[in-house]
C-alpha positions in Angstrom: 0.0 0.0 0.0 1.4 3.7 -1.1 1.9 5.9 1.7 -1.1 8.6 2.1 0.7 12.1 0.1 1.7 15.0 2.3 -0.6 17.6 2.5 1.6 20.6 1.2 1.0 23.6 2.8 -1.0 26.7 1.7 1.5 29.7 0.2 1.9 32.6 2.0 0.3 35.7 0.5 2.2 39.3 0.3 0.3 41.7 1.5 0.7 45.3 2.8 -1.2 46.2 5.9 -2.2 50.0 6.6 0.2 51.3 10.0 0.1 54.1 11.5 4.1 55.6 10.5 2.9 54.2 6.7 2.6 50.4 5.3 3.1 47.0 7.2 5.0 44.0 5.1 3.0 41.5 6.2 2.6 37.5 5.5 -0.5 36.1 5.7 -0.9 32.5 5.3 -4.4 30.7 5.4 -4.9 26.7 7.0 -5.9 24.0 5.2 -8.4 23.5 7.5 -9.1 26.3 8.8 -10.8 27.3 12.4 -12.1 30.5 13.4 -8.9 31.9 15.0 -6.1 34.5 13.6 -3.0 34.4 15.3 -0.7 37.7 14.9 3.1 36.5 15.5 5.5 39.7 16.4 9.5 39.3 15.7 12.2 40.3 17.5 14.2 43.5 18.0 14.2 45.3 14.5 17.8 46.8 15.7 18.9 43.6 16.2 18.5 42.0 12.7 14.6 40.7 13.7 12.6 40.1 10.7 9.2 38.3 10.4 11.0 35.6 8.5 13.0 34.7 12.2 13.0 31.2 12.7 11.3 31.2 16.3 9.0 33.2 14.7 8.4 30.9 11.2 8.2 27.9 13.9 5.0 29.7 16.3 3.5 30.9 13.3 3.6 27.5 11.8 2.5 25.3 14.9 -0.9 27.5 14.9 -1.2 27.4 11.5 -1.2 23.7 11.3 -3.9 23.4 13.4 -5.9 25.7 11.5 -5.3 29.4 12.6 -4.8 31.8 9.7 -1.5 33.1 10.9 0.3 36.8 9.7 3.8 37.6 10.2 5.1 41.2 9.7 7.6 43.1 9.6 7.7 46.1 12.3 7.7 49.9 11.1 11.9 50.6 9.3 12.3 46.4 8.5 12.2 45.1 5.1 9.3 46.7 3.0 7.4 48.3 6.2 7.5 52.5 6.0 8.4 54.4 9.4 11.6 54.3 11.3 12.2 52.3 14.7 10.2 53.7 18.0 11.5 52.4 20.7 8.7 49.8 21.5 6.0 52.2 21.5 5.4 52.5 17.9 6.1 48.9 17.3 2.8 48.7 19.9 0.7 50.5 17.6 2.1 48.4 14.7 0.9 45.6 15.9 -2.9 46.8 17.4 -2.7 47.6 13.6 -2.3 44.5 12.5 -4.8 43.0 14.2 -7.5 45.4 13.5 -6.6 44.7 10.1 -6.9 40.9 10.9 -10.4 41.9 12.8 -11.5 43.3 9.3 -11.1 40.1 6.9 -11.8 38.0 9.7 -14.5 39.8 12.0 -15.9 36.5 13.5 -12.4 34.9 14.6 -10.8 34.8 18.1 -7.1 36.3 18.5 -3.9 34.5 19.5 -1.4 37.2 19.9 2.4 35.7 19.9 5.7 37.1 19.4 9.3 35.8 20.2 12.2 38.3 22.3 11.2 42.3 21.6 8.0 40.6 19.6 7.2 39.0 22.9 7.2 42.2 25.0 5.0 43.9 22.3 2.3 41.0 22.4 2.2 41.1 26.3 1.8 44.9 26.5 -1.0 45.1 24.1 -2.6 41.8 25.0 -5.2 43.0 27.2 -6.6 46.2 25.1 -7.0 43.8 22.7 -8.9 41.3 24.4 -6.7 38.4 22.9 -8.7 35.2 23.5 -4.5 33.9 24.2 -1.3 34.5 24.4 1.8 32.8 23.4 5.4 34.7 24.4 8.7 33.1 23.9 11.9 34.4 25.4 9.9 36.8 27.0 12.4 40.3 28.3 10.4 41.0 30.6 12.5 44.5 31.3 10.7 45.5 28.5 7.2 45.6 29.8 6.0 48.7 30.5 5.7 50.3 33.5 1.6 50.5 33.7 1.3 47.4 32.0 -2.6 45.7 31.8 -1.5 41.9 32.6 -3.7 39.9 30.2 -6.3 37.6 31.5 -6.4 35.0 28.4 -5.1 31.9 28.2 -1.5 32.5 28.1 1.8 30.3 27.5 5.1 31.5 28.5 8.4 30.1 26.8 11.8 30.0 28.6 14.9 28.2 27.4 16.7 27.2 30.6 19.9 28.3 28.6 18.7 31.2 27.5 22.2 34.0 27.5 20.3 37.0 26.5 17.1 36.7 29.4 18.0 35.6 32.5 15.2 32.0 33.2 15.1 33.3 36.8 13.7 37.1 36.0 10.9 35.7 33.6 10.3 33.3 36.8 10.7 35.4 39.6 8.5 37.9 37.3 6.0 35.4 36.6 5.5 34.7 40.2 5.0 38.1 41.2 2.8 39.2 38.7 1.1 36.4 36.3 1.2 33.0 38.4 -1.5 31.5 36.2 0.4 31.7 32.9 1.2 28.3 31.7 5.2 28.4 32.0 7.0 26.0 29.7 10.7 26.2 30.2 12.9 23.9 27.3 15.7 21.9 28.5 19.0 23.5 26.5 17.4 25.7 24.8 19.2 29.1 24.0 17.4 32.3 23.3 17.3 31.8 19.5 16.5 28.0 20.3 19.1 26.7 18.1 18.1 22.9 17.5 15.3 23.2 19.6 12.6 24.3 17.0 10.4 21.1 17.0 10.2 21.2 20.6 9.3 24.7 20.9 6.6 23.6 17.9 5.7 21.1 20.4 4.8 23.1 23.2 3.1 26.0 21.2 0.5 23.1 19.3 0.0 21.8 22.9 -0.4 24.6 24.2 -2.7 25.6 21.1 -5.1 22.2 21.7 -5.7 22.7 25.4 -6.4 26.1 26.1 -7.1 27.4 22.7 -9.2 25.0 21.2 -7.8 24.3 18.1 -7.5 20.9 16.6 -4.8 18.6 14.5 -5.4 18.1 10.8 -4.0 14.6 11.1 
């Protein structure tokens, strides 16, 4: 008997969002089977060489995706395509409620999973709540970046740690956690850098868990 084909995966469409410094490059990549969720995935420090091609970033978007989110990557305000200059975390903010207001506007009826990996991470928590995300999913999480008068989200909401992680200490996101968001599911990944070098599946892994339990979506196997 032939083995069943692989299901190939839907392409990714171009498309240019409307931001508030000017347009967003953005990815937008339907499921195959697709469930009434968007998931908006934010990358990482646009100073730093973050692009929403990153391969934490591919991987979260991808996970959801799978199990039938339609999933948009973009690229903050000054990277790649996207108009505007960097701002410090506060414009990137506004980029992303941007983003998902777009999203809100193809898809009105669907519930948002907000995600983002390092900088993208920070930006996701801080607008999380005046959103009304229905969850949240931040990897590598600095939490020096939250703001100051931060609205903690009350979704659903996974936090990713690798326990090698050089560049965010594990014990601030968990001393942090404990003060301030105890019920946030807390995944840390054994050897896991920040970047998660040869740790994607496993981060994959625990997003799609992650995804099925609290989220509600389901495998297209």
């Amino acid at each position: 008997m032939s083995a069943t084909p692989a299901k190939r995966a839907v392409p990714a469409e171009r498309v240019a969002i409307p931001g508030p410094a000017g347009a967003l490059e953005a990815l937008v990549e339907e499921a195959q089977a697709p469930a009434p969720v968007v998931a908006v995935v934010c990358h990482p420090h646009p100073l730093h060489g973050g692009t929403m091609t990153n391969k934490v970033v591919h991987t979260v978007g991808r996970a959801l995706n799978r199990l039938g989110a339609m999933t948009i990557r973009f690229n903050f305000r000054g990277v790649g395509e996207s108009a505007g200059t960097y701002a410090h975390g506060i414009g990137e903010r506004e980029d992303a409620v941007a983003v998902v207001e777009w999203a809100r506007s193809v898809r009105p009826d669907a519930r948002l999973v907000l995600a983002g990996f390092s900088f993208g991470a920070a930006v996701a928590v801080s607008v999380a709540a005046r959103l009304d995300a229905a969850a949240l999913v931040s990897v590598a999480l600095p939490v020096e970046r939250l703001p100051a008068d931060l609205v903690l989200p009350t979704c659903p909401w996974l936090v990713v740690h690798g326990s090698e992680d050089e560049i965010v200490a594990l014990d601030d996101v968990r001393r942090w956690l404990e003060r301030q968001a105890a019920d946030a599911r807390f995944a840390v990944i054994e050897g896991a850098t920040h970047f998660f070098h040869g740790k994607l599946t496993v981060l994959a892994d625990a997003v799609a868990a992650f995804a099925r339990d609290d989220v509600g979506l389901g495998s297209l196997a």
